[in-house]
Residue, then its C-alpha position, 0 to 999 in steps of 0.5 A: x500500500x506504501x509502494x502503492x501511494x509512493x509511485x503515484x505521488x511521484x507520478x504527480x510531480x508536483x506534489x511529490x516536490x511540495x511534500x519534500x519541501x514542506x518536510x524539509x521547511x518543518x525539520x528547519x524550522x524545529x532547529x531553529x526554534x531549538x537553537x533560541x530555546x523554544x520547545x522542540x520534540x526530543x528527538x529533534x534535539x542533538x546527543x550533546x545537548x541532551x548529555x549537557x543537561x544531566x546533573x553533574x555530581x559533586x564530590x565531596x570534601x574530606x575534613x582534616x584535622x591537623x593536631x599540631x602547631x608549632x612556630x619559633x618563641x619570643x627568645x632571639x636564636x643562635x647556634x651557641x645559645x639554642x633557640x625557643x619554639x612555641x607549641x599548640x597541640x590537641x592531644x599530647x605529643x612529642x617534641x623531638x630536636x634534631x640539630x645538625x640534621x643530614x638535608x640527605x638523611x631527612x629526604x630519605x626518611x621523608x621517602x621512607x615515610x611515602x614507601x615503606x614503613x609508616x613514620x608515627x613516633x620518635x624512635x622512627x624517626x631516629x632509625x629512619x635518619x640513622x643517626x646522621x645529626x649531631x645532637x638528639x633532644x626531645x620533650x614531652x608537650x600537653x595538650x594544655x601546655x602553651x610554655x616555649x620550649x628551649x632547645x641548643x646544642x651542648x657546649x661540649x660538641x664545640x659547634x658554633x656553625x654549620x660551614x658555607x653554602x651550600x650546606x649539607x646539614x640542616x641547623x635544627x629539625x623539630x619533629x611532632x609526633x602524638x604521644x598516645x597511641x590510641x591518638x595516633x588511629x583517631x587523626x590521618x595527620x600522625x607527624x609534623x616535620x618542621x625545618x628551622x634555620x638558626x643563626x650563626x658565625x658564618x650565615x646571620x640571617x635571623x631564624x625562620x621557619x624553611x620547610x614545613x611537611x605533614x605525614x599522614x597515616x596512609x604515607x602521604x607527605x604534605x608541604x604547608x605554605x606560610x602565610x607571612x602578613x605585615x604588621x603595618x596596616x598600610x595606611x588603611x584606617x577602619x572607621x570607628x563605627x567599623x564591625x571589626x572589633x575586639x575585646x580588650x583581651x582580645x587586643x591585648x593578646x594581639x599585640x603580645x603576638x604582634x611584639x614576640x612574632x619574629x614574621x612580623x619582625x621580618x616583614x616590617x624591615x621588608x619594606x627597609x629592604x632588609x631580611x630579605x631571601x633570594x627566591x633562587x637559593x634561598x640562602x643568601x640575602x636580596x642585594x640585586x635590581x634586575x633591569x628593565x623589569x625592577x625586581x629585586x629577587x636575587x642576591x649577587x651569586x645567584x644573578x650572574x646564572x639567570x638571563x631572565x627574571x625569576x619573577x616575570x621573565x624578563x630578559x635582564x639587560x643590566x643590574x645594579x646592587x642595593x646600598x644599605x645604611x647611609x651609603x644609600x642617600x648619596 
């Protein structure tokens, strides 16, 4: 019957044509009213659109718990005279100092963590380095106890530095682990590694914090960023109907950590273009003005190796050295 009613629509030619083209002009116009937006039939519609109209799932976040705190004390630092950390712990923990660290010995005990056994107590620590540090000191820390903690290396090892650059022992790292067992199956986060330079005779750049890494217990190594924020407000003043107010204990607090944080300290004489690190080497001091570009990023040593700048690479054409002190104003 469909052959039947095809051959004599196409015997009339003229209406075999009108039909094609009234179902072409209906195809067409269903797209075009597809493309604005309009309701069209489904099958109209391309896979792609329909695809993109699924709800995407969401993934979910995994909250994290880090049981350990720690930053440098009020007490200025040396090799000779030791230097103070601060702690803030959750639970109770260990506070494990190793001066004269092996930068080699620490790497391979990070990859010993991330491979192999599971770095969750002091003694682990002490097997993973095999000894490669000069002196070995540890305290116990409550979760109550907020005291600074005091830590140096005995005067009879007769250490007052660890040599030039570019070294290859680390001047202290304090390692946080928990103390209890039972703590150590309730947090993912089971230590704390934390790399601090200490001053000497041969490299007298004020003490900081250089590396921070958290181990968990599925053998992950974490590396935390600081967050370094100046004291001066920059010339920014709130009004006094602000909503940004505090208790005078709260201030009080404030200010005590503002007096005794060393970060803020070095980042007041920032603008004094002193304290600064090169962001190549990491070691020496901020003594050089690349040119066109202006960025003061690197010290004199690292400065001759780099034909682009380090921070917006720039071609460097020149250079010049910053003065310091009264040499400057001339």
């Amino acid at each position: 019957m469909a052959a039947v009613f095809l051959v004599t629509l196409y015997e009339y030619s003229p209406l075999f044509y009108i039909s094609v083209v009234s179902l072409c002009f209906l195809v067409t116009a269903a797209m075009v009213l597809g493309w604005f937006g309009f309701d069209v039939p489904v099958i109209l519609r391309s896979s792609d659109e329909t695809e993109s109209a699924l709800p995407t799932p969401e993934k979910q976040m995994v909250q994290v718990i880090n049981p350990f705190a720690l930053e440098l004390g009020s007490r200025a630092a040396s090799v000779t005279d030791g230097t103070s950390v601060r702690l803030c712990c959750l639970e109770p923990c260990v506070l494990s100092c190793f001066w004269g660290c092996e930068v080699s010995a620490l790497q391979g005990a990070l990859q010993t963590h991330q491979h192999s056994s599971r770095l969750r107590t002091p003694q682990d620590f002490q097997e993973a380095l095999h000894l490669h540090y000069h002196h070995y000191q540890s305290f116990h820390v409550s979760s109550e106890d907020s005291e600074e903690r005091h830590t140096q290396i005995p005067a009879e090892h007769g250490i007052t530095d660890f040599g030039r650059m570019p070294r290859e022992r680390y001047p202290l790292v304090a390692v946080l682990t928990l103390a209890e067992p039972e703590a150590r199956d309730t947090y993912n986060i089971v230590a704390s590694v934390t790399v601090i330079h200490v001053p000497d005779a041969k490299y007298s750049l004020s003490a900081r914090l250089l590396f921070q890494y958290l181990l968990t217990s599925q053998g992950h190594m974490y590396e935390l960023k600081p967050l370094f924020m100046s004291a001066d407000s920059g010339g920014v003043s709130w009004p006094p109907d602000s909503e940004q107010s505090s208790t005078p204990g709260e201030a009080a607090e404030e200010t005590r950590r503002e007096e005794q944080s060393p970060v803020l300290e070095e980042d007041e004489s920032w603008s004094e273009g002193v304290g600064r690190d090169c962001v190549v080497c990491q070691n020496a001091a901020v003594n050089r003005v690349l040119l066109p570009c202006r960025h003061a990023c690197v010290c004199d040593s690292c400065a001759s190796h780099f034909q682009h700048c380090p921070i917006c690479r720039a071609f460097v054409l020149e250079s010049f050295t910053l003065m310091q002190g009264p040499a400057a104003e001339h």
